[in-house]
N, C-alpha and C positions, 0 to 999 in steps of 0.2 A: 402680479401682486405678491407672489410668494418670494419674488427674487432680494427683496433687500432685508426680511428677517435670517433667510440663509445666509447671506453676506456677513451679515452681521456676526452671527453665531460662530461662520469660519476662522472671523477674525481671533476669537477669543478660545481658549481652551474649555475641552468636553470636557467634563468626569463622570465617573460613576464608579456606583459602588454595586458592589455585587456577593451574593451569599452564595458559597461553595460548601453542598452539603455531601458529607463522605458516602452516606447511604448504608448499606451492611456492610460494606469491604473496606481494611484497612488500604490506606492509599500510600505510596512510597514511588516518588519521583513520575506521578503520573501525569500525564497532558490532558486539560481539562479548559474546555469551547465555552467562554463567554458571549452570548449571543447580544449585539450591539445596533441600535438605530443611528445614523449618523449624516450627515447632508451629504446629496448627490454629488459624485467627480469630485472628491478630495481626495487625498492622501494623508497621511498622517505616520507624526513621530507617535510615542507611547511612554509610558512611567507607568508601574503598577507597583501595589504594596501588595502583602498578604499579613493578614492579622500583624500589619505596622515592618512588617520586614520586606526591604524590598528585593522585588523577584524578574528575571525578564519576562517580557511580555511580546506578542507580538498582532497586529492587528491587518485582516485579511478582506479587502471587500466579497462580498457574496454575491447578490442581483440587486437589480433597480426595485427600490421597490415605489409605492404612491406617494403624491404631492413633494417632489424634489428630494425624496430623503430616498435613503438601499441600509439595508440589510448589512450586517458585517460580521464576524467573529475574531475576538481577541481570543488566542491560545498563552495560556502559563501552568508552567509546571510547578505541581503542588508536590513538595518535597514530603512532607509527610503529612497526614491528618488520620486518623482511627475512624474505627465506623463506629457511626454511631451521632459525630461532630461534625462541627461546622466549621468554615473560615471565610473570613470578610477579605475581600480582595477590592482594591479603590486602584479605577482606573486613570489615568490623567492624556488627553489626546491634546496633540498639537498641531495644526496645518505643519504642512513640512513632509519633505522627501523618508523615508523609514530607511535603517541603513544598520548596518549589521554581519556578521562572517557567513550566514547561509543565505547565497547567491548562485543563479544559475548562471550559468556559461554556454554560450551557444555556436556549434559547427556545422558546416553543412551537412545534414543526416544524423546530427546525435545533439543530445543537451545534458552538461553534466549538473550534478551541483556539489558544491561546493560547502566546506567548512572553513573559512581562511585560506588555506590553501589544500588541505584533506579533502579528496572525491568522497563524496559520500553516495551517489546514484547517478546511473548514468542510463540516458534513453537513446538505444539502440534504434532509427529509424529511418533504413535505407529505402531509396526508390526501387520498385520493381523493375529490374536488370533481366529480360531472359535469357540473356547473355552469360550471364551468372546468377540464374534462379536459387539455387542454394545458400547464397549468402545475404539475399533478398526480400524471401519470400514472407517475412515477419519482423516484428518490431516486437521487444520486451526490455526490460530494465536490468543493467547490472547492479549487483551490492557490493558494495566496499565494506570492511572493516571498520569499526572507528580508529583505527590507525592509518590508515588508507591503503587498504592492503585488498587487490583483488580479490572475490572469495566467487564469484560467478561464471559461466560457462558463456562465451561466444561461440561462433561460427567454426562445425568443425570438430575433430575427434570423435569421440565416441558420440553414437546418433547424435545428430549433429545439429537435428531439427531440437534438441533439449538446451535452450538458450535461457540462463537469469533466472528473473521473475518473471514467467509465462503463462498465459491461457489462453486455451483452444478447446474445443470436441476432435474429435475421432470421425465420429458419424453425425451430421448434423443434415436433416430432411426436411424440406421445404419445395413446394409446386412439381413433384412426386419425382425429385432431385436428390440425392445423397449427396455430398462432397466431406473432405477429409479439412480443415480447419487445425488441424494438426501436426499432419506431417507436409501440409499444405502441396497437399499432388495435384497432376495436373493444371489447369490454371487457378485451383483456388489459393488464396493469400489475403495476408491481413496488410494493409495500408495505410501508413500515417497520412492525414489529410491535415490536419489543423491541429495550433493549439487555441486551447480555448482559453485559458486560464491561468497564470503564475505569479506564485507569491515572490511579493518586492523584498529586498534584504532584510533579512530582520536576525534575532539571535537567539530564535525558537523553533521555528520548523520551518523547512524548507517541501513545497508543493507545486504540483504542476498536474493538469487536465488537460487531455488533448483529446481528438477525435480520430478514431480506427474505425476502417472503413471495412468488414467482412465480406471477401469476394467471393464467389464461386465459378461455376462456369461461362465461359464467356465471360471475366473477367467482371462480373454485374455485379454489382451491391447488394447485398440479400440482407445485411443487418450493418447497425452504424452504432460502436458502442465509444461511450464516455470512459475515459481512464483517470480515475485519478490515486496520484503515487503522492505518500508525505512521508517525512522524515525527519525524525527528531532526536537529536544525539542527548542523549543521556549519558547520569552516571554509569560506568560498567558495560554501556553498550550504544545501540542503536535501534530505535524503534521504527518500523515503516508499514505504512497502512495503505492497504492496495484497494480500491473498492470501482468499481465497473457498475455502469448502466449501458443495459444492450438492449437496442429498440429492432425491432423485424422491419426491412423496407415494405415485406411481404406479409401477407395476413398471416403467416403462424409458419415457425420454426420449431423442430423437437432437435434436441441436442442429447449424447450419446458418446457410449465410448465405450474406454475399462479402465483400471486403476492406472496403467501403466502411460496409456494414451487422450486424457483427455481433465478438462478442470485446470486449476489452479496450483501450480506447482514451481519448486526452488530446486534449481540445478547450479549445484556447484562447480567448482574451475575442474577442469578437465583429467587435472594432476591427480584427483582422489579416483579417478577410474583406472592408475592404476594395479597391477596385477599386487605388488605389495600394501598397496594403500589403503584398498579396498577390506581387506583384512583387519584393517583397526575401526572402520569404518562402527561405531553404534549409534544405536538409537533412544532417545529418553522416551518413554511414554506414560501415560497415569497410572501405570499398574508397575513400575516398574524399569530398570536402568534395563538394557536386551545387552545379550552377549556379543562383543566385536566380531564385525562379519558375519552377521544373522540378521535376515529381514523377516517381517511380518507382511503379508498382503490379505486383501479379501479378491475372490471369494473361499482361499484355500482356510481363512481363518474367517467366519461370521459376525466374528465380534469386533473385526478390526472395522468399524464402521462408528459413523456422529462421535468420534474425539472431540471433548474440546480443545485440545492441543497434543501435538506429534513434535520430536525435537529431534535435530543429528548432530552429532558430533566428526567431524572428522579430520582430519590433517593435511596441512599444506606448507610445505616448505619444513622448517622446523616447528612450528606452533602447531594447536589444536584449534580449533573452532568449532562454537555452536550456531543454527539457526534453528528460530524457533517457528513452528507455524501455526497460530493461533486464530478458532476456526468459531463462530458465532449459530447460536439454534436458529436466528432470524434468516441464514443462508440457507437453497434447499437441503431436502434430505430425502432419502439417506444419502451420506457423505462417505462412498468408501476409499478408505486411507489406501496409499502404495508407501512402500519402503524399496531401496535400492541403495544397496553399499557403494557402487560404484558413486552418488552423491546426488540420487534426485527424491525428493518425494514430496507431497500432496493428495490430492483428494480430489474426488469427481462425483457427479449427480447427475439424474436424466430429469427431464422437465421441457414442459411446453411452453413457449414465448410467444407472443403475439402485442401487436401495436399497442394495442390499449392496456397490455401489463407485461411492461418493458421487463428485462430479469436484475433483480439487483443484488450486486454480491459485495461483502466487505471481508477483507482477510487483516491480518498483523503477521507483521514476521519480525522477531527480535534478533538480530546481530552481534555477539562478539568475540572475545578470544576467552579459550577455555571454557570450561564445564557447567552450568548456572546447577544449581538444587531443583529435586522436583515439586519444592516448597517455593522455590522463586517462581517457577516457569508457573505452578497453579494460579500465584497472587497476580500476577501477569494476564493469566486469563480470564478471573473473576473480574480485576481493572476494566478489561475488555470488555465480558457481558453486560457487568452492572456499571456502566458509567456514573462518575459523580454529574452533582447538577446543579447547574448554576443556574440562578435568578436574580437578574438586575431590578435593585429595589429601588 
């Protein structure tokens, strides 16, 4: 009975309209999730205005949801709006393939994406070899520059187990088991199994969810986490949003480590580990520009702990670079920060996980070339805490 008003409805173009409100924080070039009802097993092109100007748009199925219709989210980026205001954004949806310069690309064992022809991320995700376990033993994400310029660590050099965008524990205990997740010893490793998820071309963000499979001894599944990486080129940079759901195969996992070993962390290309390099190597943080070749840690400092945002600068080739690592109160806590001039840092937390409250984490990392203000990098992370919000009217 429901099949031929969906037919119908396919045939002809959606709209909507939707209210985009700023909230307290002024907004500048932020990505902002129209939540979308739309009929089951389509695709669709997209048109969006914002208060009559038009903006790209890009439109992502979510899940199945009841009677023939799922769940969807359009993303567009709101150039600017004040806090305080609002803006009308009218969507226009077409049957039709989506098609656009951010596309994935797929090889055996990695998947990049694409901006035209600019890498802008790339998933590292080789078979377990123990033949060559060290090049193996883990899967994480490179970052590119928006120029297309490597700025990430692979396989190798300095600790070698410090690859991209990565996370692990150190010490993670389960059925009265330790294993390292980390520097992945003995037979534990993280294993690509599947992807679940990939956004179709479009000219706004480029995303992918796949499934990591957490091994430990005897090579057994102890936990099975969701990864999902997005990425949206902006003006001045690049933004990418890393966010994990980790479910325990086992009734309860405690995770563990130290600042230097464990958490959510960005390792740059290899070349900033050196003996010169390291030296220009700083750090931006809320209190404060730090002096070249000086690190802050906990727990020799107490207070290096729940940042909402940590930033490096460092050098590669001739240029400078920043990334930004931008850290939410909704993640646990406490959150203690590592700095390392050689080019890694992030943040770690101890917490117990269990089937029935999986662990979910959401991070931001901002990319680009030279120095941002620590007036840009704040607006950056207020964007982040306090999302705008959209209501389709």
């Amino acid at each position: 009975m429901l099949l031929v008003p969906l037919l119908l409805l396919a045939s002809a173009d959606l709209t909507f309209t939707a209210e985009i409100a700023a909230g307290k924080v002024d907004r500048t070039h932020d990505p902002v999730r129209v939540p979308l009802v739309v009929p089951a097993g389509q695709t669709f092109t997209a048109t969006a205005t914002l208060d009559g100007k038009e903006v790209p748009v890009a439109v992502l199925a979510s899940q199945l949801g009841a009677a023939g219709k799922e769940t969807a989210e359009a993303w567009l980026v709101v150039p600017k709006l004040e806090a305080g205001k609002t803006a009308t954004a009218k969507l226009t949806l077409s049957a039709g393939k989506p098609s656009g310069p951010l596309v994935w690309k797929k090889q055996p064992e990695r998947a990049t994406l694409f901006n035209g022809t600019t890498p802008v991320l790339q998933y590292e995700h080789p078979k377990l070899d123990e033949s060559k376990r060290e090049a193996t033993f883990k899967v994480y994400h490179h970052a590119y520059s928006p120029e297309g310029v490597l700025l990430t660590k692979g396989v190798g050099g300095e600790f070698t187990h410090h690859r991209g965008l990565f996370y692990g524990f150190m010490k993670v205990s389960y059925d009265k088991t330790t294993v390292d997740i980390w520097h992945c010893r003995k037979q534990t490793h993280q294993a690509h199994h599947s992807f679940l998820d990939e956004s179709a071309p479009n000219a706004v963000v480029g995303r992918h969810r796949v499934r990591i499979d957490w091994n430990g001894d005897g090579n057994k599944t102890f936990a099975i986490e969701e990864r999902e990486l997005a990425a949206f080129p902006l003006p001045g940079g690049t933004l990418i949003e890393f966010a994990s759901k980790l479910t325990p195969t086992v009734d309860e996992i405690q995770l563990d480590g130290d600042p230097q070993h464990a958490g959510f962390h960005f390792r740059a290309s290899n070349e900033v580990a050196g003996k010169e390099e390291r030296q220009t190597t700083y750090f931006i943080r809320p209190d404060g520009v730090g002096k070249p070749g000086t690190e802050v840690n906990w727990p020799a400092n107490k207070k290096h702990v729940n940042l909402p945002w940590l930033a490096m600068n460092f050098g590669l080739g001739k240029e400078r670079y920043t990334a930004v690592y931008l850290d939410l109160p909704t993640n646990p806590k406490e959150a203690r920060f590592s700095e390392r001039t050689y080019g890694r840092f992030g943040s770690y937390f101890v917490t117990t996980v269990t089937k029935d409250k999986p662990l979910l984490v959401r991070y931001r990392v901002w990319v680009q070339k030279g120095a941002p203000s620590t007036e840009a990098i704040e607006k950056w992370s207020q964007m982040f805490i306090h999302p705008a919000r959209a209501v389709v009217k």
